[in-house]
C-alpha positions in Angstrom: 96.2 -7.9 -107.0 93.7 -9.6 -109.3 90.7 -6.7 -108.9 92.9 -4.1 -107.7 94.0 -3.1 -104.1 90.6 -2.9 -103.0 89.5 -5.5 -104.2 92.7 -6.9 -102.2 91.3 -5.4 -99.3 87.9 -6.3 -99.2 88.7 -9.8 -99.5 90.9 -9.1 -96.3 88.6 -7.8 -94.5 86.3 -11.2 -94.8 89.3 -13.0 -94.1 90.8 -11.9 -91.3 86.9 -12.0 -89.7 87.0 -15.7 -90.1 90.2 -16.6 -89.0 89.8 -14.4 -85.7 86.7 -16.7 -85.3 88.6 -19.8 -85.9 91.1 -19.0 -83.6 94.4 -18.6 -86.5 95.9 -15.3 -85.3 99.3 -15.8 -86.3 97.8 -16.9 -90.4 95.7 -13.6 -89.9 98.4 -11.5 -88.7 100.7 -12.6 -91.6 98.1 -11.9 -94.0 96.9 -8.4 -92.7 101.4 -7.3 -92.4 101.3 -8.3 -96.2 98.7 -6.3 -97.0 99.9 -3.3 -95.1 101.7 -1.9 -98.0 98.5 -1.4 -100.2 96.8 1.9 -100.8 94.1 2.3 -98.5 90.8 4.6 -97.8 90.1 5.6 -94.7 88.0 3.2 -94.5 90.1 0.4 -95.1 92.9 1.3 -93.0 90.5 1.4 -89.9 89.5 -1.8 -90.6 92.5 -2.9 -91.0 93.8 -1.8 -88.2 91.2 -3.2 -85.9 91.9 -6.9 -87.6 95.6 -6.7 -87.0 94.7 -5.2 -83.4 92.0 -7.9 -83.0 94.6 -11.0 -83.7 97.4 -9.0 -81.8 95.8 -8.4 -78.8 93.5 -11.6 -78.3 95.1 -14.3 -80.2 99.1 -13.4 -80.1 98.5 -11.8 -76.8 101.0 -8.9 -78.3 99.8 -6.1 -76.1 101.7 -3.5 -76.7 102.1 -4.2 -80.5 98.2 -4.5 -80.9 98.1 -0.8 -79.2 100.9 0.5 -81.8 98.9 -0.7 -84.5 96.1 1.4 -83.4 98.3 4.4 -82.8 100.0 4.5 -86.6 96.5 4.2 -87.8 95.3 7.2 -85.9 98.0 8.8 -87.1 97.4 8.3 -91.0 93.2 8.5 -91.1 92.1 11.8 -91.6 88.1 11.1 -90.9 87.7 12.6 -87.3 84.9 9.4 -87.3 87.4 6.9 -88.4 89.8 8.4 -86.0 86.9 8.0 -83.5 86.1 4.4 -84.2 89.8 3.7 -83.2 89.5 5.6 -80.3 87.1 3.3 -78.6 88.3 0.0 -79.7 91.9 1.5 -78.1 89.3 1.4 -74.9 87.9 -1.5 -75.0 91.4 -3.1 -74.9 92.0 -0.9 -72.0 89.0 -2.1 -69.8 90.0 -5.4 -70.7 93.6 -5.2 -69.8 91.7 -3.5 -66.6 93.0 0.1 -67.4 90.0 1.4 -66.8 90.4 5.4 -65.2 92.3 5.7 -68.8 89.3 4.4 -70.8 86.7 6.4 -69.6 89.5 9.5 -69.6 89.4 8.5 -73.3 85.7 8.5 -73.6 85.2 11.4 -71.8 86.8 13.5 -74.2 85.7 11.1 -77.0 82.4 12.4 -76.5 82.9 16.0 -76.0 85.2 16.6 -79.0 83.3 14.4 -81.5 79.4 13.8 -82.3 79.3 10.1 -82.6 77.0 8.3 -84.9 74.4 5.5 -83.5 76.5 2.6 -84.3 79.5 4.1 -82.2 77.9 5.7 -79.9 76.3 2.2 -78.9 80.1 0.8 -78.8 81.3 3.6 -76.9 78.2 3.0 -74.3 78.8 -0.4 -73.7 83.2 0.2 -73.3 81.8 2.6 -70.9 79.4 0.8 -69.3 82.2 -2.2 -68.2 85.0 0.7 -67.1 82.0 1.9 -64.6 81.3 -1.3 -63.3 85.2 -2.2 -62.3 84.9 0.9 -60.6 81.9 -0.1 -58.8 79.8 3.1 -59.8 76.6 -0.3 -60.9 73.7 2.5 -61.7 75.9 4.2 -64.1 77.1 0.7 -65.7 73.4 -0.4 -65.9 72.8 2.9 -67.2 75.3 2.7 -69.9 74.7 -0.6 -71.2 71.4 -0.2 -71.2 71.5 2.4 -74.0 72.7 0.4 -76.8 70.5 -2.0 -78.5 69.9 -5.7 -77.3 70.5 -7.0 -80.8 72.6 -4.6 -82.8 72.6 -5.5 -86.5 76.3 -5.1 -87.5 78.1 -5.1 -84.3 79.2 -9.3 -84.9 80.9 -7.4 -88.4 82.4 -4.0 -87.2 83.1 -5.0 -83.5 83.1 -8.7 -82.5 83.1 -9.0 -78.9 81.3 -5.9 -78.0 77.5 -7.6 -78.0 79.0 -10.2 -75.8 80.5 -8.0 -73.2 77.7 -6.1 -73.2 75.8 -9.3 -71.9 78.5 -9.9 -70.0 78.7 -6.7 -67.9 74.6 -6.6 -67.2 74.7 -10.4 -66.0 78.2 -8.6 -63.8 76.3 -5.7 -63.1 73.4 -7.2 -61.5 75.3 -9.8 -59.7 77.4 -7.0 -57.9 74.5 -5.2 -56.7 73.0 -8.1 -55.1 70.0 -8.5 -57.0 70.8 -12.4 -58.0 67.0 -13.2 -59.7 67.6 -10.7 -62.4 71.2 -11.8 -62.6 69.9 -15.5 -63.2 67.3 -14.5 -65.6 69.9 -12.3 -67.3 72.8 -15.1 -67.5 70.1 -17.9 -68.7 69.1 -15.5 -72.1 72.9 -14.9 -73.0 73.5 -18.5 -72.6 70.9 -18.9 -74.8 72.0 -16.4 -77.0 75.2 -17.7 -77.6 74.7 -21.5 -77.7 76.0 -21.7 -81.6 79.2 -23.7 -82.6 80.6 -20.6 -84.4 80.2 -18.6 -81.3 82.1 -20.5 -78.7 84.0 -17.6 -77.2 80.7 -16.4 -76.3 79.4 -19.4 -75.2 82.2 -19.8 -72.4 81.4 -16.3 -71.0 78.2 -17.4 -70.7 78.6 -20.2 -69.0 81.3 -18.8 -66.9 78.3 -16.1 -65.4 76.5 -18.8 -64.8 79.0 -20.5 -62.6 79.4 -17.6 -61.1 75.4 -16.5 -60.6 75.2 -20.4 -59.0 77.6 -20.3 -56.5 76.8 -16.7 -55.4 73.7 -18.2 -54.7 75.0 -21.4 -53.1 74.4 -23.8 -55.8 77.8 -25.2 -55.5 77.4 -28.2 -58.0 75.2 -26.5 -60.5 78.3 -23.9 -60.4 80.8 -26.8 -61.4 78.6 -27.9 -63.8 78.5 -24.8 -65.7 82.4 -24.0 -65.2 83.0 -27.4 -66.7 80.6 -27.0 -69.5 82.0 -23.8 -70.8 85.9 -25.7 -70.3 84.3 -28.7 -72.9 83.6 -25.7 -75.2 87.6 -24.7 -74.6 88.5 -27.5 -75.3 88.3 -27.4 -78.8 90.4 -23.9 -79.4 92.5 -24.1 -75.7 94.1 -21.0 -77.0 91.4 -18.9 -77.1 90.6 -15.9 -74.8 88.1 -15.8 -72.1 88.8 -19.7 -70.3 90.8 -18.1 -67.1 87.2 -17.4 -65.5 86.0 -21.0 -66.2 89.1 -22.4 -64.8 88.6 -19.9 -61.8 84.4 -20.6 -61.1 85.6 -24.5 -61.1 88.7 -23.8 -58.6 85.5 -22.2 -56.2 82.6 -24.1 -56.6 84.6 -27.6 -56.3 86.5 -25.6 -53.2 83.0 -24.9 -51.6 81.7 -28.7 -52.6 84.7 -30.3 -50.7 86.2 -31.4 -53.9 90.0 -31.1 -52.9 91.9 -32.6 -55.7 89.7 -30.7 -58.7 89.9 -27.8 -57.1 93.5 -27.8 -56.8 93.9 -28.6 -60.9 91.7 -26.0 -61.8 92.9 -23.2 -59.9 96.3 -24.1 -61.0 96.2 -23.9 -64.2 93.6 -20.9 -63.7 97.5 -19.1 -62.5 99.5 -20.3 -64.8 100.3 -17.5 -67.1 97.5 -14.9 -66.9 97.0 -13.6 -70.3 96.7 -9.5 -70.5 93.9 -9.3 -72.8 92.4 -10.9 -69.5 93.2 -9.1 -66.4 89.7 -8.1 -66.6 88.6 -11.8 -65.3 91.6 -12.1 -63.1 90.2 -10.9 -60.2 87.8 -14.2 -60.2 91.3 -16.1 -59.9 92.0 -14.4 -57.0 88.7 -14.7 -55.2 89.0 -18.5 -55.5 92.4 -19.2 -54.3 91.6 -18.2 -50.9 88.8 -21.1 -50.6 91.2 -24.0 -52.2 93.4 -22.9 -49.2 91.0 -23.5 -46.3 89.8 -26.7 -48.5 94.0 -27.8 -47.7 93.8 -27.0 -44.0 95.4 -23.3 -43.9 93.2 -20.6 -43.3 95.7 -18.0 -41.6 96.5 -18.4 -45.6 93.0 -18.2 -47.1 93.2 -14.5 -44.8 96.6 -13.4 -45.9 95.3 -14.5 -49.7 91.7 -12.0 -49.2 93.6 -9.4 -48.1 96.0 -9.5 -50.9 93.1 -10.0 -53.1 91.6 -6.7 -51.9 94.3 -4.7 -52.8 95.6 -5.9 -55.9 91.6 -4.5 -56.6 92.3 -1.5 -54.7 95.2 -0.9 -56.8 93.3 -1.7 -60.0 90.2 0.5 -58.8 87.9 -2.7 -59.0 85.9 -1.4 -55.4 83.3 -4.3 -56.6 86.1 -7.0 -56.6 87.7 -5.4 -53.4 84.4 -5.8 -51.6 84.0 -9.4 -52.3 87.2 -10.1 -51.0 87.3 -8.3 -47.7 83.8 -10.0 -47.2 85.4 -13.1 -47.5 87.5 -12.3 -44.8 84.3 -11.5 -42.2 83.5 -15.2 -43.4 86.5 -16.7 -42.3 86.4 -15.2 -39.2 89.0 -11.8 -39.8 86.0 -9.6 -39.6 88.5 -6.9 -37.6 90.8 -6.7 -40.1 88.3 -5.5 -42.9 85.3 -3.9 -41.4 86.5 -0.1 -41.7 87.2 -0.6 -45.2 84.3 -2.3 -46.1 82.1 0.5 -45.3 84.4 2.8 -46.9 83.5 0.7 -50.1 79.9 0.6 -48.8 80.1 4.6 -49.7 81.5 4.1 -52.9 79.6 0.9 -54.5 76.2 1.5 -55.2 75.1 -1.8 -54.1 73.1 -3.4 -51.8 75.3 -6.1 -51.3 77.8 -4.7 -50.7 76.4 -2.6 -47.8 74.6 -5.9 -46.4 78.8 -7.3 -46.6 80.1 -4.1 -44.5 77.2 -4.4 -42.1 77.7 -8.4 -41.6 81.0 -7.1 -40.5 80.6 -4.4 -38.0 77.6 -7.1 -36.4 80.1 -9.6 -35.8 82.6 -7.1 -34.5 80.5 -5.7 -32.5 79.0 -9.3 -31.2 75.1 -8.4 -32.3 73.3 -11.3 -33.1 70.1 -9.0 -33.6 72.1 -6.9 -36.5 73.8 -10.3 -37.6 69.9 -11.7 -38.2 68.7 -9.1 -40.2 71.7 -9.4 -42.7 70.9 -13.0 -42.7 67.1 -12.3 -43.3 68.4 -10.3 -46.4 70.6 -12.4 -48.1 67.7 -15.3 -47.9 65.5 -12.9 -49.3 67.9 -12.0 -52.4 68.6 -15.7 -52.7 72.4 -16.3 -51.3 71.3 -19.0 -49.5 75.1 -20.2 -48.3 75.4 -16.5 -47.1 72.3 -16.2 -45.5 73.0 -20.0 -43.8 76.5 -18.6 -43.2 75.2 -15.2 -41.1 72.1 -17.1 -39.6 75.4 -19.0 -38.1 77.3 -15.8 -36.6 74.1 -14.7 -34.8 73.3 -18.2 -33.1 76.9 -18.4 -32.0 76.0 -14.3 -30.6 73.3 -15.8 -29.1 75.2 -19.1 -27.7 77.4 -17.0 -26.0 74.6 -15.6 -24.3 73.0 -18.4 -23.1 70.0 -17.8 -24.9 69.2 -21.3 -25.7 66.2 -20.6 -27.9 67.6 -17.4 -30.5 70.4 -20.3 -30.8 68.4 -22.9 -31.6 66.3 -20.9 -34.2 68.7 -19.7 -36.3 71.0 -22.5 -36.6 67.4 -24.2 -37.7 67.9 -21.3 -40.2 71.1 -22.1 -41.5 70.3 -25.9 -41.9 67.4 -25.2 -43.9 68.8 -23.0 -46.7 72.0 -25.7 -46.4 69.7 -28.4 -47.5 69.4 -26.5 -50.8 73.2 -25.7 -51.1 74.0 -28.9 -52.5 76.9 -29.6 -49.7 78.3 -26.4 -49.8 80.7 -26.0 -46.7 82.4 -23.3 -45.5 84.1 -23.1 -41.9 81.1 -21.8 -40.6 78.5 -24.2 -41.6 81.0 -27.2 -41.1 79.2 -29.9 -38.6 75.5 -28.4 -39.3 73.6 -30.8 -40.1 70.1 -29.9 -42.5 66.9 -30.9 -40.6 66.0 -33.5 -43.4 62.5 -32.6 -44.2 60.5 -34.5 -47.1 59.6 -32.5 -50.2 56.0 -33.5 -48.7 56.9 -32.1 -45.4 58.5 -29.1 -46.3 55.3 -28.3 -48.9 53.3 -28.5 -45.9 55.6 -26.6 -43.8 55.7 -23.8 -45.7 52.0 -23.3 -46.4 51.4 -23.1 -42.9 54.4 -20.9 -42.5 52.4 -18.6 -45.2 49.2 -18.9 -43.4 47.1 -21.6 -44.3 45.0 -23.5 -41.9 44.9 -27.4 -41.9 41.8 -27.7 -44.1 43.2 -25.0 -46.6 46.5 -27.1 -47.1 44.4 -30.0 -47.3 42.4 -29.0 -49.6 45.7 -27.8 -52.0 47.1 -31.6 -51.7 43.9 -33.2 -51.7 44.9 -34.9 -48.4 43.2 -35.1 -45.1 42.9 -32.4 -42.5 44.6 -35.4 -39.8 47.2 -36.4 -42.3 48.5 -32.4 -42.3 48.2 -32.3 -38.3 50.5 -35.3 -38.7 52.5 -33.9 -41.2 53.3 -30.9 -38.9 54.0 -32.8 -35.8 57.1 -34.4 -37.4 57.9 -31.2 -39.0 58.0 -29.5 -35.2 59.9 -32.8 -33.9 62.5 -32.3 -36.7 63.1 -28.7 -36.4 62.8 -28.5 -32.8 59.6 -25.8 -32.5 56.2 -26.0 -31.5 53.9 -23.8 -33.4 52.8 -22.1 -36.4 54.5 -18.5 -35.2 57.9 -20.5 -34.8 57.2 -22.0 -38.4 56.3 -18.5 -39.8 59.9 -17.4 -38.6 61.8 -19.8 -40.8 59.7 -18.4 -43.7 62.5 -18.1 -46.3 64.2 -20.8 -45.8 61.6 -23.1 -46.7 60.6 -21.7 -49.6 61.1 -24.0 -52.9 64.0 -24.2 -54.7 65.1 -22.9 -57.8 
């Protein structure tokens, strides 16, 4: 007690920071239970309470004792802001356990019995901000996490975690509602963000919404690649928090590549004892499990393992979760099962996507290859290519049934075009399509006369011949079975370049 207790406890304070960062909870806790006895300030019982809770709950995986902690302290601060500052790290843990109706309760009455100061009212927004999205209600979420500051000064001291699930939940956010480019453009600046040795639990949430941006967009590989990154950073502290979604994103995107045996590893080991302090991510576990299934042959299974996916989120209030699970079922073909509740959740979740999912579903049950089109045309405009390739599908089959040879032929020209930039993604509906094969030079030239442009115009651009484009375009019409510009200008999105 060289220095006094204080002294004692300052020293703590910087200790148990480190050692929460280098992944020794069990050192920490030890530490932060001897120190217990001391004389404390308000002050320093708050932060020592959130240190103990901090270890407890992340790195000991001690629920219950982590919350206990936090109660007692309650219990002996008298500062109504101190009291407050407990408060909302007690919600956080509950949003990430995926208690969320008893985190915003909390909140709630947080803010109407207590005028917060900046620095917690910008932690309180962002707890609040992640409960809203599990519940699906995205404009209040954006809202939410939009009101605290991008780069808060003392948030990585007084609340680690918090600036990284802010990032987190707008990437999330943005995802759910369907609106993928701000999604990728949000996911690339936290990965950039984060890409700092010391800050490697933040650096596997980032690449983990990356994963997850990439496959929701089609890019199956690129979605391994990131899922494995993040695992590499893992690697080095395997029992830190936050690898359940990596090991989930690689279970999926190797599922949707073909991959059988990676797939089957990682999704393993992705169920093998779910930690609490992660339920939040769990949901990702179960949207994958269904695809390693129809990877193995057994898609009544897949369908018994959406279903069960959608109401374990039911039951956990996650609508956005529940959504994306049911709409796996319309793509594997158990569209009846799933389309009334889909646009139940169409009502709830303010999302684009997920009323583009619900409509996908009553087109195919009600056989409308018109309907099933435009949904198709949408999800190639937002940039979920496999989707899009997936729908464009449903309709040509509508149209098959027909016998309206030419709507057929169209749209499964459709779907092979966004396929050839899905890097092999297959699902059961694309299985056996195969991608028209145009050249990079051919599908340049196909699109600019898709846009418009005369011969000489695209000529001119590629400082090529007016006859060499007329040739050009003749093997474009051969390979994609049309015979004009209007037929090119219909397959618009599709050929538009890759990013």
């Amino acid at each position: 007690l060289a220095g006094g207790p204080h002294a004692v406890m300052a020293a703590g304070a910087v200790l148990w920071r480190v050692l929460l960062l280098a992944q020794r909870s069990a050192e920490a806790d030890e530490m932060l239970a001897a120190l217990a006895h001391l004389p404390m300030s308000d002050a320093e019982r708050t932060d020592h309470a959130a240190g103990r809770a901090y270890h407890l709950f992340f790195g000991l995986r001690r629920v219950d004792e982590a919350f206990a902690v936090l109660g007692a302290a309650k219990q002996a601060v008298g500062e109504p802001a101190r009291r407050a500052e407990i408060d909302v790290l007690s919600c956080l843990f509950d949003v990430l356990r995926a208690a969320v109706r008893p985190a915003l309760s909390c909140l709630g009455e947080l803010r109407a019995r207590s005028r917060l100061g900046a620095r917690l009212a910008d932690q309180a927004s962002v707890v609040r901000g992640a409960a809203l999205f599990h519940l699906g209600r995205l404009a209040q979420a954006r809202a939410a996490l939009d009101a605290a500051p991008d780069q808060p000064a003392d948030w990585a001291e007084d609340a680690p975690w918090l600036a990284e699930l802010r990032s987190l939940y707008r990437c999330s956010v943005a995802l759910f509602a369907g609106r993928l480019g701000e999604a990728t453009r949000l996911a690339t600046e936290f990965h950039d963000h984060t890409a700092e040795p010391a800050r490697d639990f933040a650096l596997r949430l980032s690449c983990g919404v990356q994963a997850q941006v990439a496959r929701l967009r089609g890019r199956v590989h690129t979605a391994a690649r990131w899922a494995r990154e993040g695992r590499r950073v893992h690697a080095y502290l395997p029992d830190s928090p936050f690898g359940q979604h990596l090991l989930a994103e690689l279970a999926h995107a190797e599922a949707l590549a073909g991959h059988r045996a990676p797939a089957v590893a990682a999704l393993a080991e992705a169920q093998r004892c779910p930690a609490p302090a992660e339920m939040f991510l769990r949901p990702w576990v179960d949207l994958a499990a269904p695809w390693v299934c129809v990877l193995e042959g057994d898609r009544d299974r897949a369908v018994e393992l959406v279903v069960e996916a959608g109401r374990c989120a039911r039951e956990n209030h996650a609508a956005g979760f529940e959504a994306f699970a049911l709409h796996d079922a319309v793509r594997l073909g158990a569209s009846e099962l799933v389309v009334d509740r889909l646009h139940e959740l169409a009502e709830v979740v303010d999302s684009e996507l997920v009323a583009a999912f619900a409509e996908r579903a009553a087109a195919v049950v009600l056989d409308d290859p018109d309907r099933l089109e435009a949904v198709a045309t949408w999800f190639a405009a937002t940039g979920a290519d496999l989707l899009a390739a997936e729908t464009y599908v449903q309709a040509a089959n509508g149209h098959r049934r027909r016998g309206a040879a030419a709507g057929d032929r169209r749209l499964r020209t459709q779907a092979a075009l966004l396929l050839d930039g899905c890097e092999g993604a297959m699902t059961p509906l694309v299985a056996g399509i195969d991608a028209p094969q145009l050249t990079p030079r051919e599908r340049d030239i196909a699109r600019f006369a898709a846009e418009g442009l005369s011969n000489q115009d695209i000529a001119d651009l590629l400082v090529l011949s007016p006859r060499t484009i007329g040739n050009h375009l003749h093997h474009v019409y051969a390979k994609l079975g049309i015979g004009d510009r209007a037929s090119l200008a219909a397959l618009h999105l599709a050929l538009r370049p890759r990013t």
